[in-house]
Backbone as CSV, one residue per row, in Angstrom:
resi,resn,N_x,N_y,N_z,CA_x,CA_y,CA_z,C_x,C_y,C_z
1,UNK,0.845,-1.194,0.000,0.000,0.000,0.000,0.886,1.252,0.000
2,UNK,0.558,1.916,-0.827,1.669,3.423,-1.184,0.722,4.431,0.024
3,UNK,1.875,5.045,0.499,1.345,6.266,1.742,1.604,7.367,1.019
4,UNK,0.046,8.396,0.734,0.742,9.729,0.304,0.660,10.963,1.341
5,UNK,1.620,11.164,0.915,2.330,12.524,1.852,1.366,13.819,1.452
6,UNK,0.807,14.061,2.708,-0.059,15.537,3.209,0.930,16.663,2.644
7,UNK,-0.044,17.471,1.642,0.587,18.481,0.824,0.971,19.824,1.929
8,UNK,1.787,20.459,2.107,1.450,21.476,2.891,1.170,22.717,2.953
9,UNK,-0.067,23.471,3.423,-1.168,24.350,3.239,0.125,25.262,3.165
10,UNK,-0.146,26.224,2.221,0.056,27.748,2.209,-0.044,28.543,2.972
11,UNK,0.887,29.650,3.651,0.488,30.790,5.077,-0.778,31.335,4.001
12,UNK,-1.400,31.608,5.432,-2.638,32.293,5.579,-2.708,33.397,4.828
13,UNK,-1.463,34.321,4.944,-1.167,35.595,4.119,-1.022,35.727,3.293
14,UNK,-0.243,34.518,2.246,-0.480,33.889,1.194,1.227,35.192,0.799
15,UNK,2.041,34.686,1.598,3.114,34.997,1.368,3.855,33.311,0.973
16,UNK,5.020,33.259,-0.015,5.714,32.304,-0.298,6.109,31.615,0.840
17,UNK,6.264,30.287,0.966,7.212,29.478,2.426,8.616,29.670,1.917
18,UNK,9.177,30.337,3.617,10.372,30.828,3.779,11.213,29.968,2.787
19,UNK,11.218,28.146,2.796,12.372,27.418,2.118,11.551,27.192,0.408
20,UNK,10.970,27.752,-0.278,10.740,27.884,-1.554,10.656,29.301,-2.297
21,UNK,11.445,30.222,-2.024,11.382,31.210,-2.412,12.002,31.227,-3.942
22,UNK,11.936,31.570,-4.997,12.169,31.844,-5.876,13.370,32.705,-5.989
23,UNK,14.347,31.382,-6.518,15.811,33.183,-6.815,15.659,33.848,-7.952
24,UNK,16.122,35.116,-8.006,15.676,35.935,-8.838,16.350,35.598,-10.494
25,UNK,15.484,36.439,-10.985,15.815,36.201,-12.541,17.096,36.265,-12.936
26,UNK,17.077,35.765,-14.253,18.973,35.803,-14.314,18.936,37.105,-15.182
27,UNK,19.536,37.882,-14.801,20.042,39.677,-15.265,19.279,40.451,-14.192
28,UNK,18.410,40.397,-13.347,17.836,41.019,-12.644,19.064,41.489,-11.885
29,UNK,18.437,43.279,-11.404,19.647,43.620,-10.696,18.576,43.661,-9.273
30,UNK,20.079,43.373,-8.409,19.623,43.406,-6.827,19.295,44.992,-6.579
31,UNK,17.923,44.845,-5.286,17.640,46.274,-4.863,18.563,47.191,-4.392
32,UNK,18.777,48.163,-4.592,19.348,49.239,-4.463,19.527,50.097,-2.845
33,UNK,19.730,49.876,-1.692,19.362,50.688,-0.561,19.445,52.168,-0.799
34,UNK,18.321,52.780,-0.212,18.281,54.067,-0.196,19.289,55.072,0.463
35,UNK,19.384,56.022,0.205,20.855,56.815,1.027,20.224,57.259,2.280
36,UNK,19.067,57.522,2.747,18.164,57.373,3.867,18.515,56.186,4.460
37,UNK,18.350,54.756,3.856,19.161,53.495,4.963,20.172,53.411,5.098
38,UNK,21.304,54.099,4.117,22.710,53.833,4.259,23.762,54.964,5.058
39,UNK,22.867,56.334,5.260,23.547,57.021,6.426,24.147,57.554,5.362
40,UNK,24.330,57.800,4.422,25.111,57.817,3.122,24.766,59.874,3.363
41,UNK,25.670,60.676,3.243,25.270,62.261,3.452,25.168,62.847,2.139
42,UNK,24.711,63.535,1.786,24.134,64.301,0.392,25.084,65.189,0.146
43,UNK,25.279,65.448,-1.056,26.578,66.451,-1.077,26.116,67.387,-1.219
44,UNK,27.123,68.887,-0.719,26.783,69.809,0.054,27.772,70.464,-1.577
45,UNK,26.820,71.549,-2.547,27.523,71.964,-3.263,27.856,73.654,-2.954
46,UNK,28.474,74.616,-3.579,28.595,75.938,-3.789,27.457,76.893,-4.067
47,UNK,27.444,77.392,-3.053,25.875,78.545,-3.417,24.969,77.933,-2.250
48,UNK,24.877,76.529,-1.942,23.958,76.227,-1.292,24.324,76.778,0.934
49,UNK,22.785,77.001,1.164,22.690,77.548,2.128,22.186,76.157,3.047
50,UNK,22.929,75.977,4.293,22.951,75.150,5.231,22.226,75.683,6.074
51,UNK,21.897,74.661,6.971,21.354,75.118,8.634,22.731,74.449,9.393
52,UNK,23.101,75.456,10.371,24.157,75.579,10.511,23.754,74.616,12.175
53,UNK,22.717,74.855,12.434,22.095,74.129,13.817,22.579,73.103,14.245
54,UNK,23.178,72.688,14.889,23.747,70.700,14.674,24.349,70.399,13.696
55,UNK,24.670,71.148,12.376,25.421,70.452,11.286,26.716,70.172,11.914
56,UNK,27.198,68.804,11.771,28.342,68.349,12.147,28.430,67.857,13.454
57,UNK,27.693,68.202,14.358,27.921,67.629,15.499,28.680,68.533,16.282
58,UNK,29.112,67.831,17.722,30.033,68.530,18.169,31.575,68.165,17.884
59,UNK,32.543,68.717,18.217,33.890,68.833,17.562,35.071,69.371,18.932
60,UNK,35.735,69.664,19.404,36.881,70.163,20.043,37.743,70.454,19.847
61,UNK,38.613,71.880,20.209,39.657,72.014,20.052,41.473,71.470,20.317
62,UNK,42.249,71.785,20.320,43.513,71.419,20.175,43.242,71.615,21.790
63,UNK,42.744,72.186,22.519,42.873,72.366,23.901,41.958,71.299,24.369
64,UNK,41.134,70.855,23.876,40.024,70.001,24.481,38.526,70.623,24.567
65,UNK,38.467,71.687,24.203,37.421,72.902,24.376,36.262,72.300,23.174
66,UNK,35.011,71.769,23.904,34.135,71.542,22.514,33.384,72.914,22.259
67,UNK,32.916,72.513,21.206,32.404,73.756,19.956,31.722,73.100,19.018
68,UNK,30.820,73.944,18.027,30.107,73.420,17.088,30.724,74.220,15.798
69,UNK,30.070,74.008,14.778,30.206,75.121,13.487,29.926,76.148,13.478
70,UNK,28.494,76.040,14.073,27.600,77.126,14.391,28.550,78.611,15.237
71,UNK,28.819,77.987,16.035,29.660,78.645,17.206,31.005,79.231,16.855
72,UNK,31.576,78.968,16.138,32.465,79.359,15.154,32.017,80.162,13.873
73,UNK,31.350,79.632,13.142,30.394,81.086,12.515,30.105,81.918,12.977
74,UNK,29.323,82.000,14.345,28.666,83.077,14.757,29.919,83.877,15.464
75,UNK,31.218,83.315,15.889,32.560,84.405,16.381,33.097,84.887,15.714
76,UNK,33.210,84.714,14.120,33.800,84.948,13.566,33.007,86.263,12.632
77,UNK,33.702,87.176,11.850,33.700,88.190,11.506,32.804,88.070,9.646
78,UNK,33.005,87.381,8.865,32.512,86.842,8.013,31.948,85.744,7.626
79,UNK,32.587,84.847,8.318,32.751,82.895,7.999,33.753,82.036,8.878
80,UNK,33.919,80.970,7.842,34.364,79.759,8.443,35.625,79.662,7.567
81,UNK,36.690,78.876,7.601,37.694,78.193,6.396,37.867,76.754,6.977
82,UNK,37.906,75.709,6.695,37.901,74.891,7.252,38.728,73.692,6.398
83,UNK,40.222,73.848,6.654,40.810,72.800,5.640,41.124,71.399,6.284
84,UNK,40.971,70.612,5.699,41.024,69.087,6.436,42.068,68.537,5.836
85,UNK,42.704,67.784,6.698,44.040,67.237,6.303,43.591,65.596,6.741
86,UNK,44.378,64.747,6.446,44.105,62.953,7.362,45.000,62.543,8.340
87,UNK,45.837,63.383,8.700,47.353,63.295,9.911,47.819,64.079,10.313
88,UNK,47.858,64.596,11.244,48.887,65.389,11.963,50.279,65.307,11.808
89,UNK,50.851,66.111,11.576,52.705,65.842,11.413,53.023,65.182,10.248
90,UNK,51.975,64.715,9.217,52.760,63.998,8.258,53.219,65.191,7.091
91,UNK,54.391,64.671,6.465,54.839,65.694,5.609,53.485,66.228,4.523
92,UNK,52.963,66.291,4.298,51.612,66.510,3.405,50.596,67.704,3.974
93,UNK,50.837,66.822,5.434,50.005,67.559,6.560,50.505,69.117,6.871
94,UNK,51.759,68.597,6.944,52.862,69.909,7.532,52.630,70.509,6.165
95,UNK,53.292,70.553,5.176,52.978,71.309,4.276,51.844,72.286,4.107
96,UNK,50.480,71.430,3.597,49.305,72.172,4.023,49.085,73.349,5.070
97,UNK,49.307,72.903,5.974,48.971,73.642,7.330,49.956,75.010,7.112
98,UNK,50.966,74.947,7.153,51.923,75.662,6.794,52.409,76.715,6.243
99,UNK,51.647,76.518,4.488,51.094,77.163,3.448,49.751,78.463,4.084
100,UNK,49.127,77.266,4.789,47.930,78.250,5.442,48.662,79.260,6.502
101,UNK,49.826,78.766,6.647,50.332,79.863,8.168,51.069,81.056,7.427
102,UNK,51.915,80.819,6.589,52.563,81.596,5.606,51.509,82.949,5.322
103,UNK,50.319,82.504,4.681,49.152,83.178,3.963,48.503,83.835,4.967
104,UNK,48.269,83.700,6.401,47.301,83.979,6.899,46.668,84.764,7.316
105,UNK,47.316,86.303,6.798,46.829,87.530,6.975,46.379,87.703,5.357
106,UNK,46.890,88.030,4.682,46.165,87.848,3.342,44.867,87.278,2.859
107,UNK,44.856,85.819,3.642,43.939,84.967,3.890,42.491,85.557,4.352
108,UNK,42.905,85.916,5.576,41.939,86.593,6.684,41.833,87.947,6.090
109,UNK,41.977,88.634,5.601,41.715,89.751,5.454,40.279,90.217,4.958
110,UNK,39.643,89.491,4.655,38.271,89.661,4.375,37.348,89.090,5.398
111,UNK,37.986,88.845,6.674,37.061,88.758,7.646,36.589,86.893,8.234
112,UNK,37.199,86.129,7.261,36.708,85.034,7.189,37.932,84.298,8.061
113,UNK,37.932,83.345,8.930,38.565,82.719,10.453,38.874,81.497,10.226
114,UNK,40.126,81.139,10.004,40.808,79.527,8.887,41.134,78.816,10.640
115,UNK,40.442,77.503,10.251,40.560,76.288,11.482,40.962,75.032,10.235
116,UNK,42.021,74.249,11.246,42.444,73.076,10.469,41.352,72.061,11.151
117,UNK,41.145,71.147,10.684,40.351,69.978,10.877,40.582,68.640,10.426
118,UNK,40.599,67.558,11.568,40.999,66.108,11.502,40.413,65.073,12.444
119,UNK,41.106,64.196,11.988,40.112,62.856,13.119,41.646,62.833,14.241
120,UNK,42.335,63.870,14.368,43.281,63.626,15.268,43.045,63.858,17.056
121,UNK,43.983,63.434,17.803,43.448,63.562,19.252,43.643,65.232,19.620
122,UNK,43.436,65.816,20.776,43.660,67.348,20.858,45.139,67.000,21.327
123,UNK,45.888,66.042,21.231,47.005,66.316,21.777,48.081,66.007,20.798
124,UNK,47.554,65.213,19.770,48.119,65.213,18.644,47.957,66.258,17.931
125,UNK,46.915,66.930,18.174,47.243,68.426,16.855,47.431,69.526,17.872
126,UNK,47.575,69.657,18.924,48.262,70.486,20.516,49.941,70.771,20.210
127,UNK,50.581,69.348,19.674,51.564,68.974,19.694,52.263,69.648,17.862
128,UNK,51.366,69.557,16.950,51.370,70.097,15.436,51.067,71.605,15.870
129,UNK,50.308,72.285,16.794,50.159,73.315,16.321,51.443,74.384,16.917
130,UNK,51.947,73.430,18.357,52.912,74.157,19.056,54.007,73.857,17.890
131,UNK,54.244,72.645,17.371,55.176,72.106,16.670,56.220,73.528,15.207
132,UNK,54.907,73.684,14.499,54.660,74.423,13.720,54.458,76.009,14.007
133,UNK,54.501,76.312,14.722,53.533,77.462,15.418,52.541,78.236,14.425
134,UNK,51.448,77.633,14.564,50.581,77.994,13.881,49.482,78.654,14.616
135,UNK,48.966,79.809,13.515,48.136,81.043,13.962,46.908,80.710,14.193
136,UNK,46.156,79.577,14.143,45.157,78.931,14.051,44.241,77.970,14.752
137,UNK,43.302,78.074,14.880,42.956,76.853,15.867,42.981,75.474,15.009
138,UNK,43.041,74.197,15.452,43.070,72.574,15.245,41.829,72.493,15.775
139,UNK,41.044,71.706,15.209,40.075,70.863,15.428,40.036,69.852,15.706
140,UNK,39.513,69.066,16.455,39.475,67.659,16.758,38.474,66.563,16.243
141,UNK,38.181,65.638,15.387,36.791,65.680,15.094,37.348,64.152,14.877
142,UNK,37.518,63.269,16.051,37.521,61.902,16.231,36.448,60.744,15.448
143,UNK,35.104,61.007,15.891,34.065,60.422,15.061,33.820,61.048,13.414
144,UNK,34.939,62.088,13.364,34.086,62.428,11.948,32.830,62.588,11.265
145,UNK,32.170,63.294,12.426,30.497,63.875,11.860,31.107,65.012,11.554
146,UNK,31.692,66.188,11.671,31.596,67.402,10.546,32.667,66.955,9.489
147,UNK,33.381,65.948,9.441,33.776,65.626,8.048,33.107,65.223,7.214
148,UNK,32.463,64.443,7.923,31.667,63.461,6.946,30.310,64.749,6.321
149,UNK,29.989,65.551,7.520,28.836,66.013,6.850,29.284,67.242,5.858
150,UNK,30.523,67.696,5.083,30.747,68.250,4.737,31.530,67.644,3.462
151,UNK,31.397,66.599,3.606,32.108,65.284,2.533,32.904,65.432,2.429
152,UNK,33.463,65.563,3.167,35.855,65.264,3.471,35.728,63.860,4.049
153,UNK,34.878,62.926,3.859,35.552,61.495,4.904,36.116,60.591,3.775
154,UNK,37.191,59.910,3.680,36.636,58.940,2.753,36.282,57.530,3.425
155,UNK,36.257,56.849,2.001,35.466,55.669,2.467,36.712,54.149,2.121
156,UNK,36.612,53.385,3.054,35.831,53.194,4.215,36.252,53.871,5.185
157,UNK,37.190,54.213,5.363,37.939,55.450,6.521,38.909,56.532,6.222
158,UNK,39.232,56.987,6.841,40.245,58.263,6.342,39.322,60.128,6.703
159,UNK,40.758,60.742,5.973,39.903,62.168,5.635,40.613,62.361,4.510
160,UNK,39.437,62.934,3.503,40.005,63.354,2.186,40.506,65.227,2.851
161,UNK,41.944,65.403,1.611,42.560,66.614,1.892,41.564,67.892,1.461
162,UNK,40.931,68.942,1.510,40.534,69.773,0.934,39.894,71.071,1.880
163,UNK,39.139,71.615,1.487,38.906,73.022,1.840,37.831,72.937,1.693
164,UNK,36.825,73.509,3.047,35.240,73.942,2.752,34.861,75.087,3.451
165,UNK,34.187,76.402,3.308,34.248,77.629,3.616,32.723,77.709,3.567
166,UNK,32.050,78.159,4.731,30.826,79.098,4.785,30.994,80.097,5.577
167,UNK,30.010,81.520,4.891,29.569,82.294,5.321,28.531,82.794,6.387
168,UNK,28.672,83.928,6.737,27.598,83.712,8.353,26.208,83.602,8.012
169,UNK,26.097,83.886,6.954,24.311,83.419,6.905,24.290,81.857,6.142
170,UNK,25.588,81.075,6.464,25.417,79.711,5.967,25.624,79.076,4.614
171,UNK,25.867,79.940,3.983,26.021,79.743,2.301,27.468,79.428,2.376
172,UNK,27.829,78.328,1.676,28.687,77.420,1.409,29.271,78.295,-0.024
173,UNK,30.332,78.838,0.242,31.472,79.743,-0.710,32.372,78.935,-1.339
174,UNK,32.966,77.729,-0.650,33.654,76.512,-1.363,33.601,75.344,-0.740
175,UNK,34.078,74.076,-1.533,33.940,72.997,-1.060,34.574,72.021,-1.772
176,UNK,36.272,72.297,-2.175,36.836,71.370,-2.696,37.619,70.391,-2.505
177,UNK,38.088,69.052,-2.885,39.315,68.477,-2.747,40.669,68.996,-3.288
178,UNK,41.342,68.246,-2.848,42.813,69.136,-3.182,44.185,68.603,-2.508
179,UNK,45.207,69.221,-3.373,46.522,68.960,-2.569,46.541,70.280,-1.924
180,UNK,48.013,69.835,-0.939,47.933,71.394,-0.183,48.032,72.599,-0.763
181,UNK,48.628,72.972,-1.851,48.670,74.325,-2.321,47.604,74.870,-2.666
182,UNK,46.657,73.503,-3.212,45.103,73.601,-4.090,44.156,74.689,-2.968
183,UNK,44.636,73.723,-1.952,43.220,74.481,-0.797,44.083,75.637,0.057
184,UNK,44.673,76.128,-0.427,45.358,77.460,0.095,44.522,78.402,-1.455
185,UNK,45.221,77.820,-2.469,44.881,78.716,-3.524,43.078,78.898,-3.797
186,UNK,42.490,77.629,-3.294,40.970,77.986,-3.592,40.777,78.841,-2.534
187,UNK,41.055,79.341,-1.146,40.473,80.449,-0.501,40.993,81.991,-0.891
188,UNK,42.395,81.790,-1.390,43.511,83.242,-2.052,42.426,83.522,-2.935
189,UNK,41.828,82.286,-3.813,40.597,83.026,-4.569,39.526,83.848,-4.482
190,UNK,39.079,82.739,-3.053,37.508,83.546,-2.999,37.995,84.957,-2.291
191,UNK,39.143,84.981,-1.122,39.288,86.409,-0.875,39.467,87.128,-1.812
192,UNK,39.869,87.207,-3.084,40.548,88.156,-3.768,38.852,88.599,-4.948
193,UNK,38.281,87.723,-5.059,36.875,87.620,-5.725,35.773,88.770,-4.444
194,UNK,35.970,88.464,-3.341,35.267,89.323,-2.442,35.839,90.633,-1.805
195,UNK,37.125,90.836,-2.331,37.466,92.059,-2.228,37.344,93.375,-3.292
196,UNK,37.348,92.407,-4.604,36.588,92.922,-5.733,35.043,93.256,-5.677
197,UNK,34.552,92.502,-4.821,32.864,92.742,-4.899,33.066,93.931,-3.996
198,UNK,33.396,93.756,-2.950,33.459,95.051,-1.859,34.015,96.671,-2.393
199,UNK,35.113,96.201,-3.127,35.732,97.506,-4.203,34.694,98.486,-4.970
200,UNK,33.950,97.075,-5.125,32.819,97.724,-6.233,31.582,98.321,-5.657
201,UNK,31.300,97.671,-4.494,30.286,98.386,-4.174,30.650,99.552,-2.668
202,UNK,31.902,99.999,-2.402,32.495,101.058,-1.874,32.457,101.885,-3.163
203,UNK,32.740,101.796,-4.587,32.847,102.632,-5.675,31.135,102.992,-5.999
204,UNK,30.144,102.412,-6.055,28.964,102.774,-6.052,28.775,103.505,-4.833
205,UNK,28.719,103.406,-3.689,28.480,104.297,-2.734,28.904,105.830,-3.040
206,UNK,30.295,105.920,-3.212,30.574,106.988,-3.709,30.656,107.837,-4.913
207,UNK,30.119,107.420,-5.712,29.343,107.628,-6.907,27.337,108.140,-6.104
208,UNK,27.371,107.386,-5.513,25.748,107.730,-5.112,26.010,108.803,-4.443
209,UNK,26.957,108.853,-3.298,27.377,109.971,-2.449,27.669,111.350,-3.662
210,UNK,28.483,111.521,-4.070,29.073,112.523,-5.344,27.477,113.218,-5.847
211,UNK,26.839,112.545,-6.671,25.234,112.683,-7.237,24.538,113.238,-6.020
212,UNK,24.632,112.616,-4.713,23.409,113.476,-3.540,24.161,115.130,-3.523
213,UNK,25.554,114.911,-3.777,26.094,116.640,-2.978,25.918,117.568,-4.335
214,UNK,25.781,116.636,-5.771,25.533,117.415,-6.874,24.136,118.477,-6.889
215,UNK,23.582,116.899,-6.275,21.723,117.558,-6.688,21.467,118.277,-5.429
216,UNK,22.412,118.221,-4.549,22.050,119.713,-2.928,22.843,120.883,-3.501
217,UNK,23.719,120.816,-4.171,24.857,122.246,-4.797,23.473,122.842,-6.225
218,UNK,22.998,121.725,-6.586,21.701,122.673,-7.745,20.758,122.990,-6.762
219,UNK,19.675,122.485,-6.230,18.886,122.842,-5.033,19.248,124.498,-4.259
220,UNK,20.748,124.787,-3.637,21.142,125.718,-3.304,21.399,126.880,-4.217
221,UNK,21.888,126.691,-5.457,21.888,127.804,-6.854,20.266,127.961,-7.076
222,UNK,19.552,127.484,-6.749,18.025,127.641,-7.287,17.428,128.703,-6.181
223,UNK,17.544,128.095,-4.716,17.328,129.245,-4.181,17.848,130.468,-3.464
224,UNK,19.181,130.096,-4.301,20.021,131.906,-4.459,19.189,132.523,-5.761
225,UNK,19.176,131.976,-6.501,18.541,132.330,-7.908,17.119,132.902,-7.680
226,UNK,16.251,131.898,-6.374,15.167,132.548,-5.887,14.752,133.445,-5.627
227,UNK,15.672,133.671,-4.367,16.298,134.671,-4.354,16.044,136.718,-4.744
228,UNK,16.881,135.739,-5.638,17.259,136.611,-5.989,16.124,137.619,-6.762
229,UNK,15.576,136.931,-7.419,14.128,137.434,-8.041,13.367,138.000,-7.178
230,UNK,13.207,137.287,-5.955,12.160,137.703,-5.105,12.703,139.189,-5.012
231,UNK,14.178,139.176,-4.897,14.308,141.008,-4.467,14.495,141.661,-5.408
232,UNK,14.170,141.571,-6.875,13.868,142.193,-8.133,12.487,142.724,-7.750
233,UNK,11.788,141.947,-7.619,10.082,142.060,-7.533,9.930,143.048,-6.234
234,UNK,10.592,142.953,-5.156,10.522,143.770,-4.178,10.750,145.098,-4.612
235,UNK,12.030,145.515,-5.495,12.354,146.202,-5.805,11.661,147.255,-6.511
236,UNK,10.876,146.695,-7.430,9.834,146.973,-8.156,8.439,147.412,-7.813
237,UNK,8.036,146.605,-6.937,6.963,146.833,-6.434,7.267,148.502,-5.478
238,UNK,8.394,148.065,-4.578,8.629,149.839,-3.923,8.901,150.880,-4.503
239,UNK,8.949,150.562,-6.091,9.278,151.892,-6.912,8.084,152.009,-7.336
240,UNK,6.911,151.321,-7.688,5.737,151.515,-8.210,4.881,152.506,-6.668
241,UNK,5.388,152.117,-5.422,4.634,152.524,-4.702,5.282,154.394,-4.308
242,UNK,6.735,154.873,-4.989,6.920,155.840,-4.959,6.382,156.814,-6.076
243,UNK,6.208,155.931,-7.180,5.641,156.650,-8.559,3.725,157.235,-7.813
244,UNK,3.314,155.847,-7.255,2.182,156.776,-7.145,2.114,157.311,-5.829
245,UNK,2.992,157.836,-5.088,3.067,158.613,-3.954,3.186,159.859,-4.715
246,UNK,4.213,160.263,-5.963,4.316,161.314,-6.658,2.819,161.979,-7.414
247,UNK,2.434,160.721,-8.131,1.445,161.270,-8.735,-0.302,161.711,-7.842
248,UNK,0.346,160.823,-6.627,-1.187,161.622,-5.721,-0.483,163.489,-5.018
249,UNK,0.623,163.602,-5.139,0.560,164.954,-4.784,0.606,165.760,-5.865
């Protein structure tokens, strides 16, 4: 006698059983995770305006002193400069940093406040900044949330070399990779680009200024000129009033 084997019922939900699933087609591509599941950060381009609120996290100085971005924007006189290096003391590093110390009145001269930034300890870049003597504060940024959120991390670890600069109302002025001279020369830029804008509009002011003292110097000839008529007419009128003083006697 043949025994047949009880078929087995389908879930209720009428989802597939876990051990018969169907592998996928042959060329089918696997799903894609979203950059929402992968933590994956959006890149942050030129022109664009940030919320400066929490961006990056918190961070510390070469002293141990934490700070945000925010907090550094808001001390500073124009902006931020913010060049990232991946080591402290390494020849690459030194260079970079260096370049920035050389420059750094030139640099600054438009108001904008240059901080180095790394995944180094505060005593490792304590030790680079006394090392070097540099004009600048070191950043500390161990976990790499304001690297990463500014896309200097690489992947799977590291810090890519480059330069990222915002302004105090948050607008992102640059944001490049680079060797060290690169990210010295992309800020020599934007200062020298915003000292031109400022040139220009100190030269309109005084051009507008020049035109207000023109059109008050005509205003003032008009009523000398007023004037002046008015005491023609005066003049006139008291000679008309002697003519007929004559002719009533």
């Amino acid at each position: 006698m043949v025994e047949l084997r009880k078929r087995r019922e389908a879930p209720l939900d009428g989802s597939e059983h876990p051990l018969k699933r169907r592998p996928p087609a042959a060329g089918a591509r696997p799903a894609i995770p979203s950059a929402s599941n992968t933590g994956k950060v959006k890149a942050i381009t030129i022109g664009q305006i940030i919320d400066l609120d929490g961006f990056g996290g918190e961070i510390a100085t070469q002293d141990g002193q934490k700070t945000t971005l925010k907090k550094l924007v808001d001390n500073s006189k124009a902006g931020v400069v913010l060049f990232t290096y991946p080591k402290a003391s390494t020849p690459g590093c030194t260079t970079q940093a260096c370049l920035f110390r050389d420059r750094y009145a030139p640099l600054t001269a438009t108001g904008h406040s240059i901080f180095g930034l790394s995944t180094d300890s505060p005593r490792s870049n304590a030790t680079f900044k006394a090392q070097q003597k540099l004009p600048f504060t070191l950043l500390c940024d161990p976990g790499g949330t304001l690297i990463s959120a500014i896309g200097m991390k690489k992947v799977p670890k590291g810090t890519i070399r480059g330069v990222f600069v915002v302004n105090k109302a948050g607008k992102v002025e640059a944001n490049d990779p680079g060797g060290p001279a690169a990210t010295v020369e992309a800020v020599q830029s934007l200062v020298e680009h915003t000292k031109v804008s400022l040139e220009g509009n100190v030269g309109s002011f005084a051009k507008t200024d020049g035109a207000t003292k023109e059109t008050g110097g005509g205003k003032n000839e008009c009523q000398v000129a007023s004037a002046s008529i008015s005491g023609v007419a005066a003049e006139v009128a008291d000679t008309a009033r002697k003519l007929d003083a004559d002719t009533d006697v």
